[in-house]
C-alpha positions as CSV (number, residue, x, y, z in Angstrom):
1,X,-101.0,89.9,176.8
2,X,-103.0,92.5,178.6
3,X,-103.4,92.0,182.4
4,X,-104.9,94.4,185.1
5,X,-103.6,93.3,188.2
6,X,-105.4,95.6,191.5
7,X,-104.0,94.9,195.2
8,X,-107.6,95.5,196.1
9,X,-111.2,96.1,195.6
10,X,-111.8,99.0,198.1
11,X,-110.2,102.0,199.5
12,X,-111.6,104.5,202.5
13,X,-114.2,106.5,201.4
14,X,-114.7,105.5,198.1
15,X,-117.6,102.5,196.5
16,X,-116.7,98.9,195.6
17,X,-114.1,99.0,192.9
18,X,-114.3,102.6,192.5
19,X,-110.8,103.4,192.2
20,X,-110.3,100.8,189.5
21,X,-113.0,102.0,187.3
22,X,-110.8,104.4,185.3
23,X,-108.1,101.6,185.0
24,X,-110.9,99.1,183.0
25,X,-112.4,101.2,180.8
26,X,-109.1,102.1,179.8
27,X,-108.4,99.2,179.0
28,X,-111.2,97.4,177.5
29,X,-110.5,98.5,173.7
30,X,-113.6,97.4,172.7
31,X,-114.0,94.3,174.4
32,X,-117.8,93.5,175.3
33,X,-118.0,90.0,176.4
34,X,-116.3,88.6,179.6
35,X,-116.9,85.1,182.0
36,X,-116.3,86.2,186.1
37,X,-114.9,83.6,188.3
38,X,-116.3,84.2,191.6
39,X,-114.6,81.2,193.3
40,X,-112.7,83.4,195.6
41,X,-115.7,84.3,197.3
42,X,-116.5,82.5,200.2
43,X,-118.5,84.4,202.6
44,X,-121.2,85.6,199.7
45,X,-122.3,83.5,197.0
46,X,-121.4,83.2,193.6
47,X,-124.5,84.4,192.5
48,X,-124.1,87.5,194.5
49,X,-120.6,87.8,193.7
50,X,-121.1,87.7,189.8
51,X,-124.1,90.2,190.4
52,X,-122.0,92.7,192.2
53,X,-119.3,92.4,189.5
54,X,-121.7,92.7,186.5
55,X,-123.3,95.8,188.0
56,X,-119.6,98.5,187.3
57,X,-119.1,96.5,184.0
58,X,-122.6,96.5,182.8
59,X,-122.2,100.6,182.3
60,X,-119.4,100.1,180.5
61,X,-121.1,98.2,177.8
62,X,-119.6,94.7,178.9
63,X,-122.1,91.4,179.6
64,X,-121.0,89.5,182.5
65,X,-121.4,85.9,182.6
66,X,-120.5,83.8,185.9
67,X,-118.5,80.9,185.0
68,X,-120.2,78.9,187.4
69,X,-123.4,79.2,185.4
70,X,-122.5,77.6,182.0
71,X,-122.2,74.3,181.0
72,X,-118.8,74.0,179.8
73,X,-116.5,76.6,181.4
74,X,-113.8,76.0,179.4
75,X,-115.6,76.8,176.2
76,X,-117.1,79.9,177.8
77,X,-113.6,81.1,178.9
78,X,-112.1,80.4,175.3
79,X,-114.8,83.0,173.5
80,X,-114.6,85.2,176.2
81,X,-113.3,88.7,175.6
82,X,-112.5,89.4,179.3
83,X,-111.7,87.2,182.0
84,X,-112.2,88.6,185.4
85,X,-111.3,86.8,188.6
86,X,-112.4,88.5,192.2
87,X,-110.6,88.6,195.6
88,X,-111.6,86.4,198.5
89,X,-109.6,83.3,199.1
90,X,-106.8,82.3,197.2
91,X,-106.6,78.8,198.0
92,X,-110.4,77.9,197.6
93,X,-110.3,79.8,193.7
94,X,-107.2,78.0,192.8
95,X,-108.8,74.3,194.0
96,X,-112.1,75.5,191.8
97,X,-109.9,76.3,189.3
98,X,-108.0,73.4,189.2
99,X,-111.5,70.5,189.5
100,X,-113.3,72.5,186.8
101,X,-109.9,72.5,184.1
102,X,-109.8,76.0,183.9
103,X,-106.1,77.3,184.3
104,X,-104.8,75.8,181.0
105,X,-108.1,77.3,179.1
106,X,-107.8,80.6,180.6
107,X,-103.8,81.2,180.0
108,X,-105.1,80.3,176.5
109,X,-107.9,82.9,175.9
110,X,-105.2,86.0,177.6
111,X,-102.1,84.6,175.6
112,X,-104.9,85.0,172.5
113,X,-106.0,88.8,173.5
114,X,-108.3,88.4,176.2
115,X,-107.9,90.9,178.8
116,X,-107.4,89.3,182.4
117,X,-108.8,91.5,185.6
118,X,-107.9,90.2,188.8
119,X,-108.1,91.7,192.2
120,X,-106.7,90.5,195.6
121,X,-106.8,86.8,194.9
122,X,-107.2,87.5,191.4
123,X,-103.8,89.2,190.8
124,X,-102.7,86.4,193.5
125,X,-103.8,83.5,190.5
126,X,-102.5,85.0,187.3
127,X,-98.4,84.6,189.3
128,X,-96.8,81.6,188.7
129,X,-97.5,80.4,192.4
130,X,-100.1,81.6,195.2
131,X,-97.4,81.2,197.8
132,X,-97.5,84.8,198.4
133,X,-101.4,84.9,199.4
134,X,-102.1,86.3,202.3
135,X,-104.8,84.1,202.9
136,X,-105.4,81.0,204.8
137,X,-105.4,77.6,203.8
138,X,-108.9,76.8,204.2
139,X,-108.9,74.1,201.3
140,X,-106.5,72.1,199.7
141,X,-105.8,73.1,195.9
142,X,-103.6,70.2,195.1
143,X,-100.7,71.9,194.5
144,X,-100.0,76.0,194.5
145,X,-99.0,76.2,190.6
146,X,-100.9,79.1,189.2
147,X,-101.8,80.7,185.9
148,X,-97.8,81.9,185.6
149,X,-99.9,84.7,183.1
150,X,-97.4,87.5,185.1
151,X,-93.7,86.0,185.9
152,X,-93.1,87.5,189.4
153,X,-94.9,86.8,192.8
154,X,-97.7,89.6,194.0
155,X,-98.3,90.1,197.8
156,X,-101.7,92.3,197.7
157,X,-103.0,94.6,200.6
158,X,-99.0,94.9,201.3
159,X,-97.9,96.7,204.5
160,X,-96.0,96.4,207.0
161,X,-97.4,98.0,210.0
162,X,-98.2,96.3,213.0
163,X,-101.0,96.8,215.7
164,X,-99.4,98.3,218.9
165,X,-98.9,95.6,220.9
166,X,-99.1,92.6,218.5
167,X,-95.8,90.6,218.6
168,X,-96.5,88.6,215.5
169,X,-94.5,88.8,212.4
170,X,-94.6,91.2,209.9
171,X,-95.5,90.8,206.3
172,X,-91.8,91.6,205.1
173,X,-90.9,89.2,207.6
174,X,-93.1,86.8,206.4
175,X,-91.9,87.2,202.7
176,X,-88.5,86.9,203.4
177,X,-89.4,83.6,205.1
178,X,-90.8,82.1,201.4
179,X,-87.1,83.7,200.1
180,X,-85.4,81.3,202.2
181,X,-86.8,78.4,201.0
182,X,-87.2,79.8,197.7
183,X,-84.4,82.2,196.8
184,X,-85.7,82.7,193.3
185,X,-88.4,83.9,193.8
186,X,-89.0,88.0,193.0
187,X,-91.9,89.2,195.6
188,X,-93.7,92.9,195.2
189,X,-95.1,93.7,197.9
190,X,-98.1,96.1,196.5
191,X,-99.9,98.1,198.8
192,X,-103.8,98.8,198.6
193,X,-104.4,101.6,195.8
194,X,-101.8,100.4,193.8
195,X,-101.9,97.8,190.6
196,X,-99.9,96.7,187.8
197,X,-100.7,96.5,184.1
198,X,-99.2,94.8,181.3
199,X,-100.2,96.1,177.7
200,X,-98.1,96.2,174.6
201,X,-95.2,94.2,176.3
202,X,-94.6,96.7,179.1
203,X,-95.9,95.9,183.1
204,X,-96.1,98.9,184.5
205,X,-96.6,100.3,187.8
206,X,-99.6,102.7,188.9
207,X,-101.0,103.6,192.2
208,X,-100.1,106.5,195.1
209,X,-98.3,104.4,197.1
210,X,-94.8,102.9,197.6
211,X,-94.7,99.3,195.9
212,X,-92.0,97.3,197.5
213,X,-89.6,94.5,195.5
214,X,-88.1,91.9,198.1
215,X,-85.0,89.4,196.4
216,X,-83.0,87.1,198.8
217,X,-79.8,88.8,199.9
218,X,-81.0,92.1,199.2
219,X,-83.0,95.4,200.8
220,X,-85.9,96.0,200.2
221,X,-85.8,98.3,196.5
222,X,-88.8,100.8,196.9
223,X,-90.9,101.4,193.2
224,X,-93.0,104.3,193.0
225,X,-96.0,104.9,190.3
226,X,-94.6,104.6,186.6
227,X,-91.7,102.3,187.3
228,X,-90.8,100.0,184.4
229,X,-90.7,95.6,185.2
């Protein structure tokens, strides 16, 4: 499988999806054809959403077909060469997800060679759950299976800081409350600029920053750029 998994679409001083630009022609091989799903978005429309996305992949010589568009979704994602899923809400892109039948079709086209981009709630859907969203529950999505496409949990936008003053908990904190209940379960905690890909067999680490790995029972185990899952 070949997955591009980004903590993020934007960084300080640099345009919408910038960073990740050398990252997907990189890996693109060729590949010309790819469906968006812009369910994540919530605040802009589809429409928009797809737009924005189809104007950095458009110069790469990919077409860019919202999956909300077509007819039949499923067949779109099966011929698709690229699957790209946005950041927004994690809850309200699985639920779309799940009413249009479109998990099963797009584990499918990745386990067959397409390539899977996600970002933020995109690198959220292809783990096997979204428990480790960061997002609010704003819809139901019957359940918090995901695509299961990368076999560890992803907290995007990681970090740990706090605002002076706030008393709330922090993300570690947070994360080690799903361990509790769910001792399993491997967390990274991947901070904006960092992502993961997975090409030939091999996930690997990339980014500037220090990538976290939480287990129960055990410290923190800082990753930095390169590292081997």
């Amino acid at each position: 499988m070949e997955l591009l998994l980004l903590s993020n679409s934007t960084l300080p001083g640099k345009g919408w999806m910038e960073h990740a630009l050398p990252l997907i022609a990189g890996q693109l091989n060729g590949r010309r054809t790819a469906v968006f799903i812009p369910f994540a978005g919530v605040t802009q429309t589809w429409d928009d959403y797809t737009a924005k996305t189809a104007a950095i992949f458009t110069p790469m010589g990919v077409h860019v077909t919202g999956i909300h568009t077509v007819a039949d979704p499923a067949a779109a994602v099966a011929s698709a060469d690229v699957v790209i899923v946005g950041g927004g809400n994690t809850f309200q892109l699985l639920k779309e997800c799940r009413t249009r039948g479109l998990l099963t079709p797009i584990v499918d086209a990745v386990k067959r060679g397409a390539l899977y981009i996600g970002w933020s709630a995109g690198s959220n859907l292809a783990c096997p759950t979204i428990r480790t969203t960061n997002d609010m529950p704003i819809v139901d999505p019957q359940g918090f299976d995901a695509l299961g496409l990368f076999p560890l949990q992803i907290n995007p936008h990681f970090t740990n800081a706090l605002p002076e003053g706030h008393k709330g908990e922090t993300r570690e904190q947070r994360i080690r409350e799903l361990l509790v209940v769910a001792p399993e379960l491997t967390v990274i905690g991947l901070p904006e600029g960092n992502w993961i890909t997975v090409s030939e067999g091999q996930a690997v680490l990339g980014g500037p920053n220090t990538t976290y790995v939480f287990r129960a029972g055990e410290e923190a185990l800082p990753l930095e750029e390169g590292h081997r899952f």
